[in-house]
N, C-alpha and C positions, 0 to 999 in steps of 0.2 A: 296286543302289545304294539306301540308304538311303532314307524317303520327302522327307525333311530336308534332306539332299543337294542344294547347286544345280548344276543341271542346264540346258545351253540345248540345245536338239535341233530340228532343221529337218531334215525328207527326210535322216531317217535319224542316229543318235546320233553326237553332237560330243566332241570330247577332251573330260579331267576337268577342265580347266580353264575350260572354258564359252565357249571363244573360237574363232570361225571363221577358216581362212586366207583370203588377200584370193580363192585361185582361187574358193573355196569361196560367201564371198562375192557373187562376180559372180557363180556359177548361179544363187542366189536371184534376186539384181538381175533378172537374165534372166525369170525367170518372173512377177516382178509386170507387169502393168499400171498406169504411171501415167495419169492423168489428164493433159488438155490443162496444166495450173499443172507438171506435173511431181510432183504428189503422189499420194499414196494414203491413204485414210482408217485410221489404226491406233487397236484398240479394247484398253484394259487389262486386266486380268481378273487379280486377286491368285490366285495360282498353287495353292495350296492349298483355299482356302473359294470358290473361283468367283463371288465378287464382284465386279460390272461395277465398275470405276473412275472409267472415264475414256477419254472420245476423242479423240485428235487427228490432226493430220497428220505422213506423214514425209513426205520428198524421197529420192532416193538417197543423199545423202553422210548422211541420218538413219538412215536404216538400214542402211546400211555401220559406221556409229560403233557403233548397236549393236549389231550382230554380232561386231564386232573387241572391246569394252570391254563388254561382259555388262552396259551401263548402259540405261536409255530413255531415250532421245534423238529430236526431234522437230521438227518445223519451225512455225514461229508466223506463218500468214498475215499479222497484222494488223503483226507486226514485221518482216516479212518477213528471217529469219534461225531456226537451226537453236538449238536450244536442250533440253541436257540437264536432265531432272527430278532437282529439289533443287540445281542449282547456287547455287540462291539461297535457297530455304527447308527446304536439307537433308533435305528428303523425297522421296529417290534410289530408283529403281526398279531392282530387282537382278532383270535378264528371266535367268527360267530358260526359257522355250522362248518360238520367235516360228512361228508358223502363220500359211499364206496358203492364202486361200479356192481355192475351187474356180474362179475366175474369176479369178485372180491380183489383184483389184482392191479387197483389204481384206487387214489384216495384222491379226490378233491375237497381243497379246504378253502372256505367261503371268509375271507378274512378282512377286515378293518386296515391295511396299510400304511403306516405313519411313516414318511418318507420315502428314501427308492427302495424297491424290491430288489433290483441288480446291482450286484459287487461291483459293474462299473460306475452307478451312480444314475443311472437311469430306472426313470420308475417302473420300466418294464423290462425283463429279460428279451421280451421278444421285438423294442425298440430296432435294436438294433440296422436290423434288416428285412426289406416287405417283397416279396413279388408276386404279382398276379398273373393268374392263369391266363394263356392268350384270351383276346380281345375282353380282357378283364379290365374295366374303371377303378381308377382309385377313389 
């Protein structure tokens, strides 16, 4: 498959379509760890150049939606409700793969980025602010 090509792949390569069946689905469900809230921490990571994004949290029906619709989708503690990226500033995240750690209790998802990843407008959450460890080079 081309390097261009999207692709979502979890424990082992998914049709060319990029969409899991729901059975497929529940194994993943099965292997995370959520947290007491029912969450689990998911880190973004633009799929090609390896640029940290962006963090948030799923629930289960978040990561059910994006394994079924190849979109990032996520749950917003402070709104307490599930909310796909770009439904409202149409910078939709197109997960080509979603990885869960070795603890089941972190999800990273490998995603396509169509505009900024952070609510302030920058394409990285972690623009914001850099610093390095003494006698650390920028």
């Amino acid at each position: 498959m081309p390097a261009t090509a999207p692709r979502v792949e979890l424990l082992g390569t998914l049709g060319r379509m990029g969409f899991m069946a729901p059975d497929s689905v529940d194994d993943v469900l099965a292997r995370l760890a959520f947290n007491e809230e029912g969450l689990v921490p998911a880190i973004a990571q633009q799929w090609d150049t390896h640029e940290v994004l962006m963090m948030a949290w799923m629930d289960e029906a978040a990561v059910r939606e994006t394994l079924e619709t190849g979109r990032g989708v996520y749950y917003s503690r402070s709104r307490g409700e599930r909310w796909a990226k770009g439904d409202t500033s149409g910078h939709v995240q197109h997960v080509h793969e979603l990885r869960v750690d070795c603890d089941g209790d972190t999800v990273l998802l490998l995603v396509d980025q169509v505009g900024a990843a952070c609510h302030t407008g920058d394409r990285s959450c972690f623009d914001a602010f850099r610093a390095l460890p003494a006698g650390g080079q920028a």
